[in-house]
N, C-alpha and C positions, 0 to 999 in steps of 0.2 A: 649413242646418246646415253647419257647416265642418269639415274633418279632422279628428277633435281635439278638438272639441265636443259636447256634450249637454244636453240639458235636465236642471238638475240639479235635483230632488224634496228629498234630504236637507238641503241648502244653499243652502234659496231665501230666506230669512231673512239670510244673510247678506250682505249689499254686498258686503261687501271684493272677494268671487272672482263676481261677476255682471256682466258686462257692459250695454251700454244698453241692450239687445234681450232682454236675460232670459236670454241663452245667456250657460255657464259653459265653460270652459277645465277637462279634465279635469285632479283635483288629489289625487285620491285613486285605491287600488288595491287589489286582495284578488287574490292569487294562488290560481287554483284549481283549476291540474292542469298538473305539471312532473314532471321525471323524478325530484322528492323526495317530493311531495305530490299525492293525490289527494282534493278536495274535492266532487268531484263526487256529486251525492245524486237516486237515483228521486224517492224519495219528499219531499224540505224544499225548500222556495224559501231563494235565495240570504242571505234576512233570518232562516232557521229556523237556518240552522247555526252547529252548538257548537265547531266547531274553526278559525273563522276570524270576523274580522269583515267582515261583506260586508252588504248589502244590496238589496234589489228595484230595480227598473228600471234596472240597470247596461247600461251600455255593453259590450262583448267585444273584445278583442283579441288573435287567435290567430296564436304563434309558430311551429306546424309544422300543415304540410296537413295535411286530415281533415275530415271529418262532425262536426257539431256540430248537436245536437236539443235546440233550448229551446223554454219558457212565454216567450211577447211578453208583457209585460206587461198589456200590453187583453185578451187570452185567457190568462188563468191561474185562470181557474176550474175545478171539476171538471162535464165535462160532462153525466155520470151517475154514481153508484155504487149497490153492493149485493153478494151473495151470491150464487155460483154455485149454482144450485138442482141441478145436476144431472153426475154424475161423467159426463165426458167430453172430449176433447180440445181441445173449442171451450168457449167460456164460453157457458153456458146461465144465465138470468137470468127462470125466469116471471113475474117480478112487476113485468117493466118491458118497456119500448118501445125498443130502440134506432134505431127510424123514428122515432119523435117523443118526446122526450123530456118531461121537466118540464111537462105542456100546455103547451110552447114549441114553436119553429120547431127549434133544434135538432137536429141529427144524428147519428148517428155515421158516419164517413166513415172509408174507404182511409188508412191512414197513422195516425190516431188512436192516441194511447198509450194503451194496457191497461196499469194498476198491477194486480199480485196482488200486493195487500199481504199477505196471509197468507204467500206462498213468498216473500216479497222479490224479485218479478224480474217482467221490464219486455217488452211483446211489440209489435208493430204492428198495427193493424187490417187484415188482409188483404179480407175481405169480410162483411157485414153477409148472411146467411144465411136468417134468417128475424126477425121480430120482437124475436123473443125470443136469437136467439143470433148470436154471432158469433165468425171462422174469425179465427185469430193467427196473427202468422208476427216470426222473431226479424231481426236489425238487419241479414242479410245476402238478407232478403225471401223466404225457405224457409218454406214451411208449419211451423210448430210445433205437434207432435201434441200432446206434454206443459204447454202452457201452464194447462189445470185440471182437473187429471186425478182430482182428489175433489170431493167436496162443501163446501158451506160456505165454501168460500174465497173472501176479501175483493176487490174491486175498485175500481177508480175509474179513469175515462175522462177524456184530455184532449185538446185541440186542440192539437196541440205541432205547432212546426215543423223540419223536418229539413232544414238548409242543408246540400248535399253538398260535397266538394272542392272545401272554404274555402284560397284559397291562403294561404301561410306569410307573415305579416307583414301580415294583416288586420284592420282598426278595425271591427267591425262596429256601424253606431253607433244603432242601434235598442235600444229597454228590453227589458230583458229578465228575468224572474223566478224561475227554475228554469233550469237546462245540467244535464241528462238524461244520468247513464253510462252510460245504454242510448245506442247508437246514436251513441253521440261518439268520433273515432276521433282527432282533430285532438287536441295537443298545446301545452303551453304556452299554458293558456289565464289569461286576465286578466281580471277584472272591473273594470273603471273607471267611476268619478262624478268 
């Protein structure tokens, strides 16, 4: 793959912009976080959002240094969800496994993004605790005591990954599905197909 380049998903149908080898020459862009606009979303993948048009397995191109936490395209599933069964600082879940999830291989691991959809707000996996519960910590890796602090509150688990101190003027040219405003500190970012 060349500078510049990606395998383009939306515009494989078309000739005109495909090269012989099935690689496209990036030709299109969605701006999604400058010092006017902030598009960045927990919870929607880049194809969910109402206030730009953008699309899944985009390319990245980040303007100013920073952390930058997205869904790879091949990992953008959710790796578990459910209900906190139990008011406490760590998300407690008795009705599930986070050692083995789905009777899959599955995990939850260190780094994993905790959604608490119910509070709208985004946590890291610090440590898988017991079975059934697991310790959050927020985007500067501090234990977070408050991350479910009732009952009933919503979750979903993913495999994201946290590229740290992305230098300023980088193509990152892997797919990508969701850029996470937990944990993105980076500026000026672009989505390219």
């Amino acid at each position: 793959m060349a500078y510049g380049d990606i395998v383009d998903v939306q515009k494989k149908h078309h000739a005109t912009y495909r090269e012989k080898n099935g690689v496209t020459t990036v030709c299109r862009a969605a701006v999604l976080k400058n010092g006017h606009v902030d598009r960045l979303d927990n919870e929607k993948n880049l194809s969910q959002l109402t206030n730009v048009t953008a699309y899944d397995n985009a390319g990245l191109y980040i303007g100013t240094t920073g952390n930058v936490c997205v869904l790879l395209s091949e990992q953008s599933d959710i790796i578990v969800s459910g209900t906190n069964t139990s008011g406490s600082t760590t998300l407690i879940d008795n009705t599930k496994s986070f050692i083995t999830t789905n009777n899959r291989t599955d995990f939850i691991q260190r780094l994993d993004v905790v959604l608490n959809t119910t509070a709208n707000t985004a946590f890291f996996v610090k440590a898988v605790l017991a079975p059934t519960s697991i310790q959050c910590m927020d985007a500067s890796f501090a234990t977070q005591t408050g991350a479910f602090s009732s009952t009933s509150q919503n979750y979903e688990v993913y495999r994201a990954t946290l590229f740290e101190n992305v230098p300023a003027g980088t193509f990152l040219p892997f797919s990508v599905d969701r850029v996470f405003d937990f944990a993105t500190t980076a500026d000026e970012i672009v989505a390219v197909y």
